[in-house]
N, CA, C and O of each residue as an XYZ file, in Angstrom:
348
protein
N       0.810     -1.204      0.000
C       0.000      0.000      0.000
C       0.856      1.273      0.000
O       0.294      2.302     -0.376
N       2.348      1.349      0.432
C       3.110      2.189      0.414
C       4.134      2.231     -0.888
O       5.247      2.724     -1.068
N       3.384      1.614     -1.557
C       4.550      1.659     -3.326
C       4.650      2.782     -3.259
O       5.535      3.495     -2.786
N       3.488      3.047     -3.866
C       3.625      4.507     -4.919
C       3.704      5.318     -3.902
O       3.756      6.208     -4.750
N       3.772      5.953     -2.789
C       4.739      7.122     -1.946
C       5.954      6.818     -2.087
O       6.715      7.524     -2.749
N       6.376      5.581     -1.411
C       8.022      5.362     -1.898
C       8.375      5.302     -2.982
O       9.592      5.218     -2.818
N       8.140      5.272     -4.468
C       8.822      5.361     -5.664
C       9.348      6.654     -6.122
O       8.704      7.691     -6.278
N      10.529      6.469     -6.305
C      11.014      7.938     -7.276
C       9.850      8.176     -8.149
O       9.393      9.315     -8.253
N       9.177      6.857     -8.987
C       8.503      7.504    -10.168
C       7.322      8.929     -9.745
O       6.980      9.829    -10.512
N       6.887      8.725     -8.265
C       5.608      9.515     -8.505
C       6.413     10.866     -7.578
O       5.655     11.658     -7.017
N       7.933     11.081     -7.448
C       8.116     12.555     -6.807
C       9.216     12.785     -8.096
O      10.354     13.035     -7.700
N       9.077     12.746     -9.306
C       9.825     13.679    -10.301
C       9.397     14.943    -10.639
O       8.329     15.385    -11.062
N      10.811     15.589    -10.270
C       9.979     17.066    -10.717
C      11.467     17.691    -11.477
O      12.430     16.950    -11.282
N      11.766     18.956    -12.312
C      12.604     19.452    -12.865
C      13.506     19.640    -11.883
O      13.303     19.960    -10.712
N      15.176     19.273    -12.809
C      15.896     19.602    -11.871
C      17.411     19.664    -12.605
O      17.674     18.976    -13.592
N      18.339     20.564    -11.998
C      19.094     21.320    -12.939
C      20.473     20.070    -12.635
O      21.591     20.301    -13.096
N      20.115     18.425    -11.597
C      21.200     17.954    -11.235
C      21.105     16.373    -12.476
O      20.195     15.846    -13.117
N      22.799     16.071    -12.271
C      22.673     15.083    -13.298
C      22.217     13.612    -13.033
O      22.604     13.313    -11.904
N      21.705     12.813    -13.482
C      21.296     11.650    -12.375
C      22.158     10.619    -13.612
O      22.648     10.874    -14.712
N      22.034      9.311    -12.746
C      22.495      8.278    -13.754
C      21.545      7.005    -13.374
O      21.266      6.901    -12.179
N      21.177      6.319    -14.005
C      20.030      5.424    -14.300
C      20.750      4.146    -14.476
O      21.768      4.455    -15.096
N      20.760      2.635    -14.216
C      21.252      1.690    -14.539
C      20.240      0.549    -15.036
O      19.507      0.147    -14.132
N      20.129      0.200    -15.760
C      19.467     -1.565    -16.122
C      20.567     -2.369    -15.909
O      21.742     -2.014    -16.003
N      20.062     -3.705    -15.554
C      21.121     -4.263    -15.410
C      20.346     -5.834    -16.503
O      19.159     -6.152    -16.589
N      21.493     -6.460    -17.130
C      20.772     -7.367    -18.198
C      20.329     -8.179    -17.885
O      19.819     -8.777    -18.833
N      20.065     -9.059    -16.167
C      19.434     -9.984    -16.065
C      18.425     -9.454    -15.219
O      17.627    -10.349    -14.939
N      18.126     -8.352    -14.690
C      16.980     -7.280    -13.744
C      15.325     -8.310    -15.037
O      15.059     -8.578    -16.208
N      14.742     -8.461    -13.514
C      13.379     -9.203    -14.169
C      12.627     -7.983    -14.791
O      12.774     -6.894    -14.238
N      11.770     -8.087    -15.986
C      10.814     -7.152    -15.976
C      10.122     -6.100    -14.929
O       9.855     -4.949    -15.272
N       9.880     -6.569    -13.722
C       9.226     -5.734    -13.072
C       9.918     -4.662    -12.327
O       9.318     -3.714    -11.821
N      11.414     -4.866    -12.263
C      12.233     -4.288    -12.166
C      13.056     -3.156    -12.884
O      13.559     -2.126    -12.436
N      13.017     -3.804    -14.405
C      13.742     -3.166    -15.140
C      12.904     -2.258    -15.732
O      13.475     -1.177    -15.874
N      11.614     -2.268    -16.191
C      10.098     -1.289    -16.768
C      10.463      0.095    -15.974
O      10.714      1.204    -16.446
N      10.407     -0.351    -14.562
C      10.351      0.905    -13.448
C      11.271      2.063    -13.719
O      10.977      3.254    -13.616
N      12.729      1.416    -14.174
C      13.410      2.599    -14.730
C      13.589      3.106    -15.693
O      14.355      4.058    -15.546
N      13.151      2.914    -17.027
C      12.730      3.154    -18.050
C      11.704      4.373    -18.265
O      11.524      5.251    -19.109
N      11.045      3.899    -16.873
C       9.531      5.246    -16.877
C      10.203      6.359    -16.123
O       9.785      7.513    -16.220
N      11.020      6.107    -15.528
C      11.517      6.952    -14.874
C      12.482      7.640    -15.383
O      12.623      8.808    -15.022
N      13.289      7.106    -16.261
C      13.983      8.046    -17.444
C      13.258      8.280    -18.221
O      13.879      8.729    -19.184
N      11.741      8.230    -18.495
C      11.301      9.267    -19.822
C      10.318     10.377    -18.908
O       9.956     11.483    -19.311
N      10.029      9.821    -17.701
C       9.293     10.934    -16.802
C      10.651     12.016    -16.531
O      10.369     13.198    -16.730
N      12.066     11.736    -16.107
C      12.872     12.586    -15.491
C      12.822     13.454    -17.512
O      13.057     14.635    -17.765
N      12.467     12.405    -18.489
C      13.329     13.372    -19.672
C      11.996     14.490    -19.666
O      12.160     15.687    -19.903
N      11.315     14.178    -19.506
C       9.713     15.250    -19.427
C       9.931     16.477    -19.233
O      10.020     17.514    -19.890
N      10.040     15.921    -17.547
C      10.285     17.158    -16.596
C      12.058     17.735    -17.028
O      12.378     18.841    -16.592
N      12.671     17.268    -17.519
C      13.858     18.262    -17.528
C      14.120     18.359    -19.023
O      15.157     18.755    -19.554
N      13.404     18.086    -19.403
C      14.061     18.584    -21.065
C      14.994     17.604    -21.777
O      14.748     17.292    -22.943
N      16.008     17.125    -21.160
C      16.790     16.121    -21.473
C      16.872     14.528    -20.594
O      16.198     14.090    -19.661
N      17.616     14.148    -21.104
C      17.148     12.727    -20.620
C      18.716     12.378    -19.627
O      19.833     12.756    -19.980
N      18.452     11.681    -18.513
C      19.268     11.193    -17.726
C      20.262     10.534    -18.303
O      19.961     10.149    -19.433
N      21.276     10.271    -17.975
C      22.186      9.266    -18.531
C      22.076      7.399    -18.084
O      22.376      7.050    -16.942
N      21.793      6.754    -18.744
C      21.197      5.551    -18.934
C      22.176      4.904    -19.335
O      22.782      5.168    -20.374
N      22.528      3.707    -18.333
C      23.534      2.672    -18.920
C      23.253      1.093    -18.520
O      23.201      0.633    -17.379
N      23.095      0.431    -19.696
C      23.220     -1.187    -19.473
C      24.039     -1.734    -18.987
O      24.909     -1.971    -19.825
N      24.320     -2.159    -17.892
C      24.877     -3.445    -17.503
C      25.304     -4.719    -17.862
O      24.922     -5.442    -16.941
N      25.828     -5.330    -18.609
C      25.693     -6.793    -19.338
C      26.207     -7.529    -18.167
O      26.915     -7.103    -17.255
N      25.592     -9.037    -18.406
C      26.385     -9.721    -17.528
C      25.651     -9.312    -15.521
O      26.101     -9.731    -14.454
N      24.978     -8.791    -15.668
C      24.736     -8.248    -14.236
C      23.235     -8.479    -13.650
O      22.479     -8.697    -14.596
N      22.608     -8.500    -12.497
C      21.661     -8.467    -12.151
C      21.415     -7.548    -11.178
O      22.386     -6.867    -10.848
N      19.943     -7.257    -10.399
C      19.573     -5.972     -9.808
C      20.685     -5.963     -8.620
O      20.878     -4.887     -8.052
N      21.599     -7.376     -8.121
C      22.169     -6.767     -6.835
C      23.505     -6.996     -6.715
O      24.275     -6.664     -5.814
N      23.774     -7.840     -8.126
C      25.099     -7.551     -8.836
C      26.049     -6.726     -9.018
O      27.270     -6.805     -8.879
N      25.054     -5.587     -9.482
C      25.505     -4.775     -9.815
C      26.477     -3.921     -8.934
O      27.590     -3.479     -9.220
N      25.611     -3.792     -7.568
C      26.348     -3.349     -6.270
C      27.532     -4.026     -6.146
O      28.644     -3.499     -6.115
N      27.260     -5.336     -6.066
C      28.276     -6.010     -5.242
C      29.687     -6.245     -5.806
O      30.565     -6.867     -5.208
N      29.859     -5.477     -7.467
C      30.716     -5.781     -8.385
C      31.461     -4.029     -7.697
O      32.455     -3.599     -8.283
N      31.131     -3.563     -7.023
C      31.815     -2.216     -6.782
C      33.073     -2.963     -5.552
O      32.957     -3.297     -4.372
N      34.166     -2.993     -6.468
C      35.235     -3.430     -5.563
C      35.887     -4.562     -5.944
O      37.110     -4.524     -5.813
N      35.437     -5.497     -6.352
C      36.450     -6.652     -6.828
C      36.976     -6.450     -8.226
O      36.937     -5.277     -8.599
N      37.467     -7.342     -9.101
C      37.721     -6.830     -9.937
C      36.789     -6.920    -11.102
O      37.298     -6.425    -12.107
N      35.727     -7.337    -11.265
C      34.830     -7.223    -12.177
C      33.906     -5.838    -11.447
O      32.925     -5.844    -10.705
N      34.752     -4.660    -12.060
C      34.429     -3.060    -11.235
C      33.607     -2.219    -12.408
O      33.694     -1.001    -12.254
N      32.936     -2.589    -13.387
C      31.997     -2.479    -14.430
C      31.042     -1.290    -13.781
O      30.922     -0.159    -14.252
N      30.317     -1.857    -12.459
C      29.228     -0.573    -12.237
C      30.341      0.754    -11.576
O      30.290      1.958    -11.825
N      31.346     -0.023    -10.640
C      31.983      1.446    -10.046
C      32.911      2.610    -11.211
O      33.276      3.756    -10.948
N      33.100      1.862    -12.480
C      33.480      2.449    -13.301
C      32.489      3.770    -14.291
O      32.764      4.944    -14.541
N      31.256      2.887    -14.664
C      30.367      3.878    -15.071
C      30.327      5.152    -13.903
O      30.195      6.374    -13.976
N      30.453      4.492    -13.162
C      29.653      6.003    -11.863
C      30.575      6.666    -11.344
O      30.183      7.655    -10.726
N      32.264      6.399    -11.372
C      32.971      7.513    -11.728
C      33.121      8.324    -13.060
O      33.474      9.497    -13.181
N      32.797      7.494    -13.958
C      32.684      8.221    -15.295
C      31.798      9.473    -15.138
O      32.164     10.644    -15.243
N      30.358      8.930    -14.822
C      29.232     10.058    -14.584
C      29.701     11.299    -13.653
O      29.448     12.487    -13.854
N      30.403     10.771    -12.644
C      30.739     11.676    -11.837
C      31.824     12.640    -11.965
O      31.867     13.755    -11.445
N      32.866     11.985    -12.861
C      33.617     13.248    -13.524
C      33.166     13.956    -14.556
O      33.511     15.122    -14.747
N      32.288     13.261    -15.373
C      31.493     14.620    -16.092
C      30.731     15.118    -15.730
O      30.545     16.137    -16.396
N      29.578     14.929    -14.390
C      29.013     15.974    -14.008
C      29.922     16.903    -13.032
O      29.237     17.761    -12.475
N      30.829     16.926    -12.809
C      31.457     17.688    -12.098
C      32.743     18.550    -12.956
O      33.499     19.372    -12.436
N      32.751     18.090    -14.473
C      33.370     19.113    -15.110
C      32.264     19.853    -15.670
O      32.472     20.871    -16.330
């Protein structure tokens, strides 16, 4: 009964910061839909669209847990993002 308060999808509103979005290639449907809407709701409200990156090889908690060993795939994208939003 508390989905939809807790989802990002239903508090998007314009915003001048950069976000980064992940799918990951084995994320089940009900998982992976959710952010999809949420990168074309964030592209709505801001004009442009978030930065969106696939995962191969990964699943929804994979993805985390690859930050640090050497298969470092997600911690790599998200310093990437993070040095270009900060140049």
């Amino acid at each position: 009964s508390q989905y939809e308060a807790c989802s990002p999808i239903t508090h998007v509103h314009a915003t001048g910061v950069s976000l980064l979005l992940t799918v990951c290639e084995f994320d089940p449907p009900f998982l992976a839909s959710p952010t999809f809407e949420l990168a074309a709701r964030l592209t709505t409200a801001n004009g442009r669209p978030p930065r969106l990156h696939w995962l191969a090889g990964h699943n929804h908690v994979s993805n985390v847990l690859c930050i640090g060993p050497a298969d470092n795939v997600a911690a790599d994208v998200a310093a990437d993002f993070l040095k270009d939003a900060l140049s």
